[in-house]
N, C-alpha and C positions, 0 to 999 in steps of 0.2 A: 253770530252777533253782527248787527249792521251796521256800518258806520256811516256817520255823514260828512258829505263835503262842508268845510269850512272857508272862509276868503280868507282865512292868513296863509299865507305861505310856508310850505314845509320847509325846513331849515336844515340843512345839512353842513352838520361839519367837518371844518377842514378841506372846504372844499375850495380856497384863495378868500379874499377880499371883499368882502360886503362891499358892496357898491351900490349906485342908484337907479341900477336898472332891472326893471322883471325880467323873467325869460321864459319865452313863447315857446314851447317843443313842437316840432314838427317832423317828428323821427321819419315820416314818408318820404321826406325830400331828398333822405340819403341815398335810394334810387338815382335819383339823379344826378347827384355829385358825383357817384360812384361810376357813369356814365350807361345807364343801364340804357339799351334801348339805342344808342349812339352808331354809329355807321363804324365800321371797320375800315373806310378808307374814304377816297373823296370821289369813286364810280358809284352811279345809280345801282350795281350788281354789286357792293359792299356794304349792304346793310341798311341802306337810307330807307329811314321812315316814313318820310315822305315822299316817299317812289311807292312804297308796300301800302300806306292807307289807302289810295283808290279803289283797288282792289279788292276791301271790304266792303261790309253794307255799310250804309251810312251810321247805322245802330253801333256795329262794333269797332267802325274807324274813329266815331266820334266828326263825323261829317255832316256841318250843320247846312253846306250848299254846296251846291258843283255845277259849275260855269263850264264852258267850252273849252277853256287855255289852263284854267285855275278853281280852286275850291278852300271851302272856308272849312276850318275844322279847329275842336276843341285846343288847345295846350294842354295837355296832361301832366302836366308840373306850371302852375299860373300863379302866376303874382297876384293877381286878385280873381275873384271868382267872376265869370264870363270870358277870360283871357280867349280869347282865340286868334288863326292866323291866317292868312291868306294867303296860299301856295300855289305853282305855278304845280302842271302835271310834271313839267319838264324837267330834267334834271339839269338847273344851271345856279350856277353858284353866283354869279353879280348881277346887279342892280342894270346894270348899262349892257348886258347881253340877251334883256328880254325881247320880245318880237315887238312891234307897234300892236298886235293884238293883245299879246299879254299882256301890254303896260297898261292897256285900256281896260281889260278887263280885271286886273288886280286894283287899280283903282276904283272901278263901279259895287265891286262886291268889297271892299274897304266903307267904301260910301254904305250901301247896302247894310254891314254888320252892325255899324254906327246906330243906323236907326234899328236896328233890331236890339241892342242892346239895350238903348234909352225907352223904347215900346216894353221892352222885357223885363227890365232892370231898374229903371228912371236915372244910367248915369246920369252924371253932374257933367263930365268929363271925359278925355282918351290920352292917355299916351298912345300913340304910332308910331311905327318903324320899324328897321330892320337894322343890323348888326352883323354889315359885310367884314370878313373876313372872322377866324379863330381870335384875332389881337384885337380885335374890333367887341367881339364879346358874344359871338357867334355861335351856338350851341353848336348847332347842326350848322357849319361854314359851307358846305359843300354845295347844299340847296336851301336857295333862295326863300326865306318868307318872309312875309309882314306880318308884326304883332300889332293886335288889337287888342289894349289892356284898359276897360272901363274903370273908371273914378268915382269916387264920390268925397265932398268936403268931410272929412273927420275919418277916411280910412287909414290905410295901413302905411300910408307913405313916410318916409324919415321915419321909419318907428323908433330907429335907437336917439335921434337927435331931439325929435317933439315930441314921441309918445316914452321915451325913456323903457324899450323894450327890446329886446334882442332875442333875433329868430334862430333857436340854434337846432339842426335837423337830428338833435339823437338826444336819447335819455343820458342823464349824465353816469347813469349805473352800466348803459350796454358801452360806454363810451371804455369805461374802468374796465371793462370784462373782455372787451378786443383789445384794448392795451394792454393786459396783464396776459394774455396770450399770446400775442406778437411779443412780449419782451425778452429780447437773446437769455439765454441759461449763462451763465457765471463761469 
């Protein structure tokens, strides 16, 4: 028998407090909470991702340019679709210990993705930046990158403030089924 999707929402109970917000699953993202992919320490020889993508083709680093000092490559966990970041080759962890080459050339390929994304995409808009240190909100603190996270008027932004939506990265069932495994025996 086939069923069809419906736009009301499934309803489960017992499961807290009706409230005013939807909820958006995005059980992929648990990867990354989980820190999958994350460096083991703060050397270029501890895991860093951004030391291992050059290394690939551009197909399986997800390498959209590569510059002399620095290259532009996917996010594989992005805030909005086109995320991507500008990476030094180098393995340095602050803003203020780039070379005068790097700074130059992480800004031109910055410049660069901008218009690649609004030719690609027709952003509206960008957030920019980067997020020195772990307490700063630094995924990957160790080496240096710029996010390029394209906009548009009416996306995903404040979803739980103006779109009344809440991003939660797991099914609320596998959620109950690792918690009822993890809980101590009696």
């Amino acid at each position: 028998m086939l069923h069809c999707m419906t736009s009301e929402p499934e309803q489960q109970i017992g499961v807290g407090t009706q409230d005013a917000f939807q909820r958006l699953w995005t059980p992929h993202r648990m990867a990354y909470i989980q820190g999958e992919n994350k460096p083991t320490g703060p050397g270029a020889d501890d895991g860093c991702p951004f030391c291992s993508i050059p290394a690939k083709s551009d197909e399986d680093g997800l390498i959209i340019r590569r510059g002399e000092h620095v290259y532009a490559v996917l996010n594989l966990y992005p805030y909005n679709g086109g995320h991507l970041m500008v990476v030094p080759y180098r393995h340095v962890a602050d803003y203020t210990d780039l070379t005068v080459p790097e700074t130059a050339e992480l800004a031109e390929l910055t410049k660069q993705s901008m218009t690649a994304l609004r030719t690609a995409s027709g952003a509206h808009g960008f957030n920019i930046g980067m997020n020195q240190g772990t307490v700063a909100g630094a995924g990957i603190a160790a080496h240096l990158h710029q996010h390029i996270v394209p906009r548009w008027g009416g996306d995903t932004n404040f979803m739980p403030v103006v779109g009344h939506t809440k991003v939660l990265p797991q099914l609320l069932a596998d959620t109950r089924k690792m918690l009822a495994e993890a809980w101590p025996s009696v």
